[in-house]
Backbone atoms as SQL, in Angstrom:
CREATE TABLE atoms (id INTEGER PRIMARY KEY, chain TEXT, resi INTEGER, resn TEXT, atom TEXT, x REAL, y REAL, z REAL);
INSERT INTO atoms VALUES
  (1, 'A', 1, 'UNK', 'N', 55.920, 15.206, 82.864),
  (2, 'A', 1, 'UNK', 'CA', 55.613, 14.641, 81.567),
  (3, 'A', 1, 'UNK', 'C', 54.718, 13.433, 81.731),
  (4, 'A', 2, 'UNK', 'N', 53.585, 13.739, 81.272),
  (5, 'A', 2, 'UNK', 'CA', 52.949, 12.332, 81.078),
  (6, 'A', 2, 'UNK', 'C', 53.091, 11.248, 79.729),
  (7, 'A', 3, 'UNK', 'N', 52.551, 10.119, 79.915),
  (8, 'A', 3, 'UNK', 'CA', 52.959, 9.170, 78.593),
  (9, 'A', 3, 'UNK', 'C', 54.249, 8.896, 78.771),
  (10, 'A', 4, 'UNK', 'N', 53.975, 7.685, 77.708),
  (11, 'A', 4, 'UNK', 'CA', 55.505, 6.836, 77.602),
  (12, 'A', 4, 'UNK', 'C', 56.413, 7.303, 76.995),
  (13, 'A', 5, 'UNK', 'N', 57.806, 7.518, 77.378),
  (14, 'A', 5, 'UNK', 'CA', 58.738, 7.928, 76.529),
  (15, 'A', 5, 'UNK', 'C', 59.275, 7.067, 75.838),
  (16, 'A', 6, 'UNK', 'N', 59.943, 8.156, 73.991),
  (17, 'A', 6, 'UNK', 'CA', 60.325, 7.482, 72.825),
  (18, 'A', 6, 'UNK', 'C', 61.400, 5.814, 73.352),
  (19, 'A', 7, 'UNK', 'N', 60.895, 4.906, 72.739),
  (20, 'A', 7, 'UNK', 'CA', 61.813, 3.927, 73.183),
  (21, 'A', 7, 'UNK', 'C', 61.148, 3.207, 74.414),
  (22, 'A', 8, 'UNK', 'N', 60.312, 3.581, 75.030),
  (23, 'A', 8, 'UNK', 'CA', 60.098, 2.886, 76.207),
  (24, 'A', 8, 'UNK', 'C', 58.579, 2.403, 75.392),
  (25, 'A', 9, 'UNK', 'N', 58.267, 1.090, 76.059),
  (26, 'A', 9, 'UNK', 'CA', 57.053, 0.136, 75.658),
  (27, 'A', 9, 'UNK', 'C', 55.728, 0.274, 77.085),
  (28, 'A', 10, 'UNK', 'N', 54.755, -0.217, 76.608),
  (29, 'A', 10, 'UNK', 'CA', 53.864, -0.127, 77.992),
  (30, 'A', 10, 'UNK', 'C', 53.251, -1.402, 77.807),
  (31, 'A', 11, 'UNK', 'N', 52.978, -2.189, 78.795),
  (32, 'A', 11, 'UNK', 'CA', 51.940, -3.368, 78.934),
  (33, 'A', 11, 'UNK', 'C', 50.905, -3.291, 78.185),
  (34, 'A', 12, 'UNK', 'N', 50.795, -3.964, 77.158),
  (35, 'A', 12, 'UNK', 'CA', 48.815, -3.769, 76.886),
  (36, 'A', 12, 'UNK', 'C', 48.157, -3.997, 77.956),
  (37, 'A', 13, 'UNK', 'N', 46.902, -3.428, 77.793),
  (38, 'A', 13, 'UNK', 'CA', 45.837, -3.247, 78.874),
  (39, 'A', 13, 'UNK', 'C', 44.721, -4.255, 78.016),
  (40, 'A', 14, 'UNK', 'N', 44.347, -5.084, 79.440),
  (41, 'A', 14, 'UNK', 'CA', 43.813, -6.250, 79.381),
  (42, 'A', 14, 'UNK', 'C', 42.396, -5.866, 78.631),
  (43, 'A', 15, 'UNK', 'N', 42.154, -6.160, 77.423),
  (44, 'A', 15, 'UNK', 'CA', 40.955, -6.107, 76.695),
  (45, 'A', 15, 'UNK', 'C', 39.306, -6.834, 77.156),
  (46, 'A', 16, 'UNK', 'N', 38.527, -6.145, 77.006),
  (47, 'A', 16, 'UNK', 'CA', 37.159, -7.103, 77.814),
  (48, 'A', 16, 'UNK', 'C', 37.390, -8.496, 77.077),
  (49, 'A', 17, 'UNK', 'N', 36.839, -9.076, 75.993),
  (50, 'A', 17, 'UNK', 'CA', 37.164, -9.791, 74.962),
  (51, 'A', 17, 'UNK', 'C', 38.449, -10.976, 75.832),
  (52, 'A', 18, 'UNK', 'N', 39.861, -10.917, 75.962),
  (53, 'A', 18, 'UNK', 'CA', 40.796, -11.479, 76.197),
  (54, 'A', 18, 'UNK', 'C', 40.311, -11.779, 77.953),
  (55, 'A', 19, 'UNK', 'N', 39.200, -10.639, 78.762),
  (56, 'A', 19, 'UNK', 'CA', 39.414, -11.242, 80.135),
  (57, 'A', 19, 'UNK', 'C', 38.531, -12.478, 80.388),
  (58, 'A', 20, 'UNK', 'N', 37.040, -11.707, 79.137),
  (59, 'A', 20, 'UNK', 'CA', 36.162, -12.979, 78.708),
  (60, 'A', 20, 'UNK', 'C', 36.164, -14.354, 78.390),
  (61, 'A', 21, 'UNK', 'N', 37.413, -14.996, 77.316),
  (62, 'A', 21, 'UNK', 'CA', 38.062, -15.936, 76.809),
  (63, 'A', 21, 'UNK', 'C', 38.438, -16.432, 78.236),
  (64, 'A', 22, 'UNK', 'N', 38.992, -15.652, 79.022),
  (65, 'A', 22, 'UNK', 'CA', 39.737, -16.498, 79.857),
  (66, 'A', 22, 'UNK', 'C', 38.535, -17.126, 81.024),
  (67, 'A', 23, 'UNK', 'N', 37.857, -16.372, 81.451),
  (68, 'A', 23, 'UNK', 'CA', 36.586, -16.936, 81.994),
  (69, 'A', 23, 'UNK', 'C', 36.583, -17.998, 81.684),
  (70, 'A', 24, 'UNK', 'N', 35.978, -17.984, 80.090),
  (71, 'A', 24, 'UNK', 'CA', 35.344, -19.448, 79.166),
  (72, 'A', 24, 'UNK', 'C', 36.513, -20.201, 79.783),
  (73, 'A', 25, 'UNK', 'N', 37.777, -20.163, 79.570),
  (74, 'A', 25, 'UNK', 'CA', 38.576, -20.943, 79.425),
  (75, 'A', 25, 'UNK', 'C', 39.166, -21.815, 80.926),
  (76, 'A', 26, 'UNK', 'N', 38.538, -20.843, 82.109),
  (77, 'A', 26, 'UNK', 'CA', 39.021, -21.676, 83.373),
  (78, 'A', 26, 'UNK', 'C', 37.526, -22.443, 83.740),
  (79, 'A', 27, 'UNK', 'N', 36.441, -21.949, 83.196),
  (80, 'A', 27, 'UNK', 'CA', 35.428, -22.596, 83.556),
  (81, 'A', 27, 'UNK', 'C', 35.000, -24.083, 82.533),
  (82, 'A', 28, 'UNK', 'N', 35.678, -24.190, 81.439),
  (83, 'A', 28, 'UNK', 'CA', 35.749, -25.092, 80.938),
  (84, 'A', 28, 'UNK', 'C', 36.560, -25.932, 81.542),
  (85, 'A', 29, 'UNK', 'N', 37.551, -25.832, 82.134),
  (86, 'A', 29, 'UNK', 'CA', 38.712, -26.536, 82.586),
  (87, 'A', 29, 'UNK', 'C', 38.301, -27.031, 84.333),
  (88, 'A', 30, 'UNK', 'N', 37.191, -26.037, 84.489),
  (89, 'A', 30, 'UNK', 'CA', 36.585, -26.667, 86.206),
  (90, 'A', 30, 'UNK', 'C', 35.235, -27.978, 85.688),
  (91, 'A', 31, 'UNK', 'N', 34.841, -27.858, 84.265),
  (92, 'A', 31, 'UNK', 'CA', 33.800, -28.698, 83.827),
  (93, 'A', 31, 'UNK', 'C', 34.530, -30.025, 83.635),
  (94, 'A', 32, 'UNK', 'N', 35.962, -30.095, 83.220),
  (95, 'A', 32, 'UNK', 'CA', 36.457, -30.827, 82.373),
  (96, 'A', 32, 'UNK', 'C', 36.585, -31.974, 83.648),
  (97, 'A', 33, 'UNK', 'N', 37.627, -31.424, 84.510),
  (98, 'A', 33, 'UNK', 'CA', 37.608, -32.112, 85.643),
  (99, 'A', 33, 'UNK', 'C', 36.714, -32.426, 86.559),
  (100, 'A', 34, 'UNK', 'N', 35.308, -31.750, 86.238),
  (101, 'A', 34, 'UNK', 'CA', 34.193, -32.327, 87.319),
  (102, 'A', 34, 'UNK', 'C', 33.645, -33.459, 86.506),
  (103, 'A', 35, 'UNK', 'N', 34.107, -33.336, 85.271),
  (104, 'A', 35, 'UNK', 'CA', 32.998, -35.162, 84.540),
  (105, 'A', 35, 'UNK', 'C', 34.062, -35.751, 84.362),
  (106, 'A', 36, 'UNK', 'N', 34.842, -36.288, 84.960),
  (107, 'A', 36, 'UNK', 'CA', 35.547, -37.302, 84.311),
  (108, 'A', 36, 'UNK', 'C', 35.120, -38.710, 84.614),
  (109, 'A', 37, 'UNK', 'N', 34.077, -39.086, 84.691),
  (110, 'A', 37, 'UNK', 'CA', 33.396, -40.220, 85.331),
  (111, 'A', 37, 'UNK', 'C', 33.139, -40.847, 84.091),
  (112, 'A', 38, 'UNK', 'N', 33.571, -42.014, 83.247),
  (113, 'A', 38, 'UNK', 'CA', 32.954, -42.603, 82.155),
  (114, 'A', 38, 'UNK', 'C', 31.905, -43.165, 81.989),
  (115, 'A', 39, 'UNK', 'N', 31.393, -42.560, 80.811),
  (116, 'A', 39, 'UNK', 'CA', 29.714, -42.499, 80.126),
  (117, 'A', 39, 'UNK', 'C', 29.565, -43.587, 79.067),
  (118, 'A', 40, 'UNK', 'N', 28.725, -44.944, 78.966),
  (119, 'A', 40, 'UNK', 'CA', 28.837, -45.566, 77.891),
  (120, 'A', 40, 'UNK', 'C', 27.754, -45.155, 77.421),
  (121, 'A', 41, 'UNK', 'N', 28.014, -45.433, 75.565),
  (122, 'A', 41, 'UNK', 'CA', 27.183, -44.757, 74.660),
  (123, 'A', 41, 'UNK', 'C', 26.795, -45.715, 73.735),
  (124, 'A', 42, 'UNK', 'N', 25.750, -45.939, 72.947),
  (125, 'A', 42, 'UNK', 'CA', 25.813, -47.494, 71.821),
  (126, 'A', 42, 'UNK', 'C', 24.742, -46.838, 71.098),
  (127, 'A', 43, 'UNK', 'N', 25.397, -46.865, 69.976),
  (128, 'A', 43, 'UNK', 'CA', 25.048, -45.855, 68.444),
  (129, 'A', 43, 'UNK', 'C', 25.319, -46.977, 67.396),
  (130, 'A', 44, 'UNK', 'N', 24.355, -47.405, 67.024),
  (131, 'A', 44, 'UNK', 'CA', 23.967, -48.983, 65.592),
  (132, 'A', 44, 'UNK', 'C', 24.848, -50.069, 65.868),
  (133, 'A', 45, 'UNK', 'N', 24.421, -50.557, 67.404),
  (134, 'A', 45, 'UNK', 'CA', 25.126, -51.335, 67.433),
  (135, 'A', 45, 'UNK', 'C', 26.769, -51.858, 68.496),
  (136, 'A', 46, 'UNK', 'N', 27.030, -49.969, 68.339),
  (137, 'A', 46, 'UNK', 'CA', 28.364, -50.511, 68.968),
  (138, 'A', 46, 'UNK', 'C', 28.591, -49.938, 70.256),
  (139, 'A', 47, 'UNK', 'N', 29.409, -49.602, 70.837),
  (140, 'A', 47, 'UNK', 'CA', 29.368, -49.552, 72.243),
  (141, 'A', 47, 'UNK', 'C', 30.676, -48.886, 72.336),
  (142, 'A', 48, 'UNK', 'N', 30.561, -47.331, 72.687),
  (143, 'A', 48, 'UNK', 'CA', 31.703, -46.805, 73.060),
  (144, 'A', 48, 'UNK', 'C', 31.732, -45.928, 74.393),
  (145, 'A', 49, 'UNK', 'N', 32.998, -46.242, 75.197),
  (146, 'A', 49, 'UNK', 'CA', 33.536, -45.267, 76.819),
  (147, 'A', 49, 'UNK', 'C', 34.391, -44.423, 76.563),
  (148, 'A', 50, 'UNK', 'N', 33.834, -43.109, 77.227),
  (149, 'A', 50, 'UNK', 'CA', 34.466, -42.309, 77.313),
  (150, 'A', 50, 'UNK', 'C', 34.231, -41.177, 78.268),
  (151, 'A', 51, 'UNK', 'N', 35.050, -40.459, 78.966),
  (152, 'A', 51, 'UNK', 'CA', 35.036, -39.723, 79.923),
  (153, 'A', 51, 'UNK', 'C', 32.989, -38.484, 79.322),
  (154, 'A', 52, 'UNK', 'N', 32.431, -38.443, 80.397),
  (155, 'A', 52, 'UNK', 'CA', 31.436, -37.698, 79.910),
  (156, 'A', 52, 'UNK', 'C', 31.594, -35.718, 79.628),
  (157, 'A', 53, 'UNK', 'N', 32.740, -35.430, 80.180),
  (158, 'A', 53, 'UNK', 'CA', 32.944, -34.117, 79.139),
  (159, 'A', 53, 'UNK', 'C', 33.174, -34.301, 77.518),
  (160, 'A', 54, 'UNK', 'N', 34.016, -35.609, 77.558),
  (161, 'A', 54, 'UNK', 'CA', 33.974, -35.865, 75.906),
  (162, 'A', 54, 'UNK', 'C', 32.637, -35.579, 74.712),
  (163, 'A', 55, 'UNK', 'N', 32.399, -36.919, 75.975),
  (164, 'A', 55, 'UNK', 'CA', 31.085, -36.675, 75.182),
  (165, 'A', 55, 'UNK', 'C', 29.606, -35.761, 74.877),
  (166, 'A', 56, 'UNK', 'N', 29.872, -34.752, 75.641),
  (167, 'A', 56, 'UNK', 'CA', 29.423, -33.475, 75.405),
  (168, 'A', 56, 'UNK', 'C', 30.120, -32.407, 74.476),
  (169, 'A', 57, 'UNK', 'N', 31.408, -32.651, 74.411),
  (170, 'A', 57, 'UNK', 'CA', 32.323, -31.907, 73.261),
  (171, 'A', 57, 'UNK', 'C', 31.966, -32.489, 72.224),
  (172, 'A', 58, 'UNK', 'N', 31.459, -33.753, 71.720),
  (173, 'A', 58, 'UNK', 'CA', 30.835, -34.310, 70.770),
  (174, 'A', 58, 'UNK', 'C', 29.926, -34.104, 70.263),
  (175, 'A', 59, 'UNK', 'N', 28.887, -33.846, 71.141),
  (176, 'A', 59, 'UNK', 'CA', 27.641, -32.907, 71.201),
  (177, 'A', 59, 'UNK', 'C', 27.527, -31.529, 70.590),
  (178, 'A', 60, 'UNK', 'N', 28.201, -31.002, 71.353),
  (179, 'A', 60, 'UNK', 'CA', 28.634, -29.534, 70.525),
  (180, 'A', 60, 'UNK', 'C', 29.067, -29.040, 69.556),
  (181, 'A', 61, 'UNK', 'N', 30.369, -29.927, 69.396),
  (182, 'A', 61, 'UNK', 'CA', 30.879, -29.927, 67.727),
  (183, 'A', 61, 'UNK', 'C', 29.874, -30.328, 66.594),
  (184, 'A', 62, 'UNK', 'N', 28.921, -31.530, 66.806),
  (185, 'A', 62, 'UNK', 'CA', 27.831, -32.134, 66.105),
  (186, 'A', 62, 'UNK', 'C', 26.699, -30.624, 65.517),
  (187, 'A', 63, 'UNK', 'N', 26.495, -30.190, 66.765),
  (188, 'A', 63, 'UNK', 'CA', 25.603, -28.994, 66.844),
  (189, 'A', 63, 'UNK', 'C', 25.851, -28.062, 65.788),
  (190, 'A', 64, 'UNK', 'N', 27.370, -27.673, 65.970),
  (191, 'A', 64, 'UNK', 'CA', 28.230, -26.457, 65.217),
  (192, 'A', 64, 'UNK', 'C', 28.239, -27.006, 63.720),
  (193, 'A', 65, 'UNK', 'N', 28.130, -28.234, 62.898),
  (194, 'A', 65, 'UNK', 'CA', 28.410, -28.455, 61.958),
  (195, 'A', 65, 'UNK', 'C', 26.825, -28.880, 61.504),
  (196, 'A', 66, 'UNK', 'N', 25.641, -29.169, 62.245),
  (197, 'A', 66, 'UNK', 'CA', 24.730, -29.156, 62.111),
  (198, 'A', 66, 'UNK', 'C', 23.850, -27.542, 61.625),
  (199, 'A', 67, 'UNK', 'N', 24.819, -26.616, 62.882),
  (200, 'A', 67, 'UNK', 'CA', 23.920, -25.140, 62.743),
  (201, 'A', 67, 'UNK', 'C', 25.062, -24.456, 61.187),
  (202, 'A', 68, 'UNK', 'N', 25.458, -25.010, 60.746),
  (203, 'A', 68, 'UNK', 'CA', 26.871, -24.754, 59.552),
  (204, 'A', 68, 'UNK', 'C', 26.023, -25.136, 58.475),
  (205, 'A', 69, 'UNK', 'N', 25.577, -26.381, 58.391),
  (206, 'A', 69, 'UNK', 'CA', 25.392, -27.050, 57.101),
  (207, 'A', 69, 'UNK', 'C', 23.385, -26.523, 56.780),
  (208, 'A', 70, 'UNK', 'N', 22.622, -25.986, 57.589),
  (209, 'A', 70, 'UNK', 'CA', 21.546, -26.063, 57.623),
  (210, 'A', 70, 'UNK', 'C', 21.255, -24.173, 57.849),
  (211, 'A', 71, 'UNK', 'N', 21.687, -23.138, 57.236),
  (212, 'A', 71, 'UNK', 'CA', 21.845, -21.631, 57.750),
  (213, 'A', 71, 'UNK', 'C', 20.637, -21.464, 57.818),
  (214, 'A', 72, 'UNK', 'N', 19.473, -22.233, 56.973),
  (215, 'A', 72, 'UNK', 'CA', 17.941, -21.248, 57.055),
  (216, 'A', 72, 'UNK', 'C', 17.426, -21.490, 58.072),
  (217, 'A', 73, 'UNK', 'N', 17.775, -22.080, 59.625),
  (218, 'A', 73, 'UNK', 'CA', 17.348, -22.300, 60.530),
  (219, 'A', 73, 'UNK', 'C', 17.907, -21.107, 61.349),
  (220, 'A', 74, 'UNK', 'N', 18.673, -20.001, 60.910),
  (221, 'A', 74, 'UNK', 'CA', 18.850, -18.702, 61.892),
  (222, 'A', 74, 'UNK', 'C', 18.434, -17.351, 61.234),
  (223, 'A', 75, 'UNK', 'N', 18.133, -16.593, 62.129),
  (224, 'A', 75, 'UNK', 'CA', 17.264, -15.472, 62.225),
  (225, 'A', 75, 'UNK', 'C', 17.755, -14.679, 61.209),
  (226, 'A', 76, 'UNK', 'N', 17.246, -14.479, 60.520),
  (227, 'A', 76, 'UNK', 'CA', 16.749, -13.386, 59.450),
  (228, 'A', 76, 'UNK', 'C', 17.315, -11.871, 59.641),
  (229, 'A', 77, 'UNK', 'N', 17.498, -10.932, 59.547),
  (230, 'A', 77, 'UNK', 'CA', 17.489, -9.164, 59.850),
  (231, 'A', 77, 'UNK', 'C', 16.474, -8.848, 58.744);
């Protein structure tokens, strides 16, 4: 008999998608710990430290709410 029998469960099988995420997710975590060297920054005036992965997550988020608020700057179909 092949297949699972009534009552018995099987492991999900690891999805491309879920093995992908995890990539992102250990290679973010090898970035995180290679900048931890603090970056000063001075924006009108003031003067702020913070580890320099931060401040690239700052960057990015900025980006994401920049490429959000402004849509006619992406490609067309």
């Amino acid at each position: 008999m092949s297949g699972a029998v009534d009552g018995e469960r099987r492991a999900p099988a690891l999805s491309p998608k879920l093995v992908i995420g995890l990539v992102i997710a250990v290679l973010a975590l090898v970035f995180v710990f290679q900048n931890t060297a603090n970056g000063k920054v001075s924006f009108l005036g003031w003067e702020f430290n913070a580890p320099a992965w931060l401040w690239m997550l700052v960057l990015f988020v900025a980006g994401l709410v920049v490429g959000s608020i402004f849509p006619w700057f992406r490609r067309r179909r």
